[in-house]
C-alpha positions as CSV (number, residue, x, y, z in Angstrom):
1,X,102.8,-36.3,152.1
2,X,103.5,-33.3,150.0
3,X,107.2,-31.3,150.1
4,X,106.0,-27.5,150.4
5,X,109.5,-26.2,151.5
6,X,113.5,-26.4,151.7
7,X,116.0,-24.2,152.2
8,X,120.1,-25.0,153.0
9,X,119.6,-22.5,156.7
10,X,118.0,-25.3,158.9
11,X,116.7,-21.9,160.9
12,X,114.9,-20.7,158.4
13,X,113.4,-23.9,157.3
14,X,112.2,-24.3,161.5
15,X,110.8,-20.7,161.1
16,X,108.6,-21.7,158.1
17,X,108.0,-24.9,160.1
18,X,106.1,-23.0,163.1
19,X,104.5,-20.4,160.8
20,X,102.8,-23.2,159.0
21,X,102.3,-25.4,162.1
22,X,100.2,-21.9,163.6
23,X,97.9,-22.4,160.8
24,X,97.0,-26.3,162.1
25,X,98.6,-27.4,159.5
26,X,100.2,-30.6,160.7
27,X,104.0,-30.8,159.1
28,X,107.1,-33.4,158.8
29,X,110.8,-32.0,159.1
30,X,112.7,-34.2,156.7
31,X,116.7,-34.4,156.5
32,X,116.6,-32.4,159.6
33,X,120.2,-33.9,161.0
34,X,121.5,-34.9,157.4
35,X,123.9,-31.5,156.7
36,X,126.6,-34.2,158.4
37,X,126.4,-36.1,155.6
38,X,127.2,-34.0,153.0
39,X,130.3,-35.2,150.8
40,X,128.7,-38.1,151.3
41,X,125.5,-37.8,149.3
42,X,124.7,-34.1,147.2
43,X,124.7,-31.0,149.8
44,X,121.3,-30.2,147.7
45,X,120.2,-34.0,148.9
46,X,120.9,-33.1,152.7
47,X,118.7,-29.5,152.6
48,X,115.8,-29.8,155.6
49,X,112.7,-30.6,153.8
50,X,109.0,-28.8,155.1
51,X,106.7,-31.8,154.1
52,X,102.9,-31.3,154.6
53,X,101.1,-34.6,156.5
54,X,97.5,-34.4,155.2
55,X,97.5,-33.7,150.8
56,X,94.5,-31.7,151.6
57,X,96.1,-29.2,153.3
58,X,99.0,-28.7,150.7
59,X,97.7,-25.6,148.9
60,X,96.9,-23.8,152.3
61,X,100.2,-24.8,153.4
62,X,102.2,-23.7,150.0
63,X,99.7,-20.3,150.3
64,X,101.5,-19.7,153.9
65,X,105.0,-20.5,153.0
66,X,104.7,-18.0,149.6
67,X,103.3,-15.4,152.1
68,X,106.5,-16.0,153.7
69,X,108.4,-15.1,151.2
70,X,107.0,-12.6,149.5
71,X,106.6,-10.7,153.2
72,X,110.6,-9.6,153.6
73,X,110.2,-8.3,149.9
74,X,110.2,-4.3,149.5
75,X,110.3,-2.5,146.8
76,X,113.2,0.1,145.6
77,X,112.7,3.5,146.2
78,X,113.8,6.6,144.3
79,X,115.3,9.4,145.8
80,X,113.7,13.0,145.9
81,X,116.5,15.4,146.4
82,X,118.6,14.0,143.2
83,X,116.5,11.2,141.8
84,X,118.8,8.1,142.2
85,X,117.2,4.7,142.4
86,X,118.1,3.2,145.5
87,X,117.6,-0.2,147.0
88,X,115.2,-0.9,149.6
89,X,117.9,-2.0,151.9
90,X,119.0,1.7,151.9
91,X,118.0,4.2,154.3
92,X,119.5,6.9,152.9
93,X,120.4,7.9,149.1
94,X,123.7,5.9,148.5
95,X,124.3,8.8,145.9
96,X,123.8,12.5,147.3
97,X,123.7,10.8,151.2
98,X,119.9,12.2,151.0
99,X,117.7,10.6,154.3
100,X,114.4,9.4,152.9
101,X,113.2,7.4,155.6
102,X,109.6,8.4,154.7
103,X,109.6,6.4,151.4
C-alpha cells in the first residue's frame, strides 16, 4: 500500500476517494475518525490518508488525484477597458468595476 493523498477537510479527502475509486482503482481511507485525537498525537498525524491497495495502480491513481487538483486551477485574467490584472476569482475588474465575463 502506497499513500497517494491527505488533506486536513475529511470532505475533500472522501471526494478524491470516489474520484479515484471511479477509475477501479481499489483505495484505503486511513485516519478516517482520528481528528478526535488531536492534542493528543500532531493534528498533521490525524489528517485522512487516500492510500492506494494494489502498488501497481499507484501512478494511475497519483495521475487522478493531480488531475484533481490542477482542475479548480484558472488562470488570472487582465482587464480590457483599463488593463488591471485581476484574479480568476473575479468576475468583474476589481479596479474600474469593468464586467469581463468573456475572459
Amino acid at each position: 500500500m502506497k499513500k497517494i493523498y491527505t488533506h486536513d477537510n475529511a470532505f475533500i479527502v472522501h471526494n478524491v476517494k470516489n474520484l479515484v475509486e471511479a477509475q477501479g482503482i481499489e483505495v484505503f481511507l486511513k485516519n478516517e475518525f482520528a481528528q478526535g485525537a488531536v492534542g493528543e498525537v500532531s493534528a498533521f498525524d490525524a489528517w485522512p490518508e487516500l492510500w492506494v491497495i494494489n502498488d501497481s495502480d499507484y501512478d494511475r491513481a497519483l495521475a487522478v488525484v493531480n488531475a484533481t487538483q490542477q482542475a479548480g486551477t484558472a488562470a488570472d485574467w487582465v482587464c480590457d477597458n483599463c488593463g488591471e490584472v485581476n484574479a480568476a476569482s473575479f468576475d468583474m475588474c476589481w479596479q474600474c468595476q469593468h464586467d469581463n465575463h468573456g475572459n
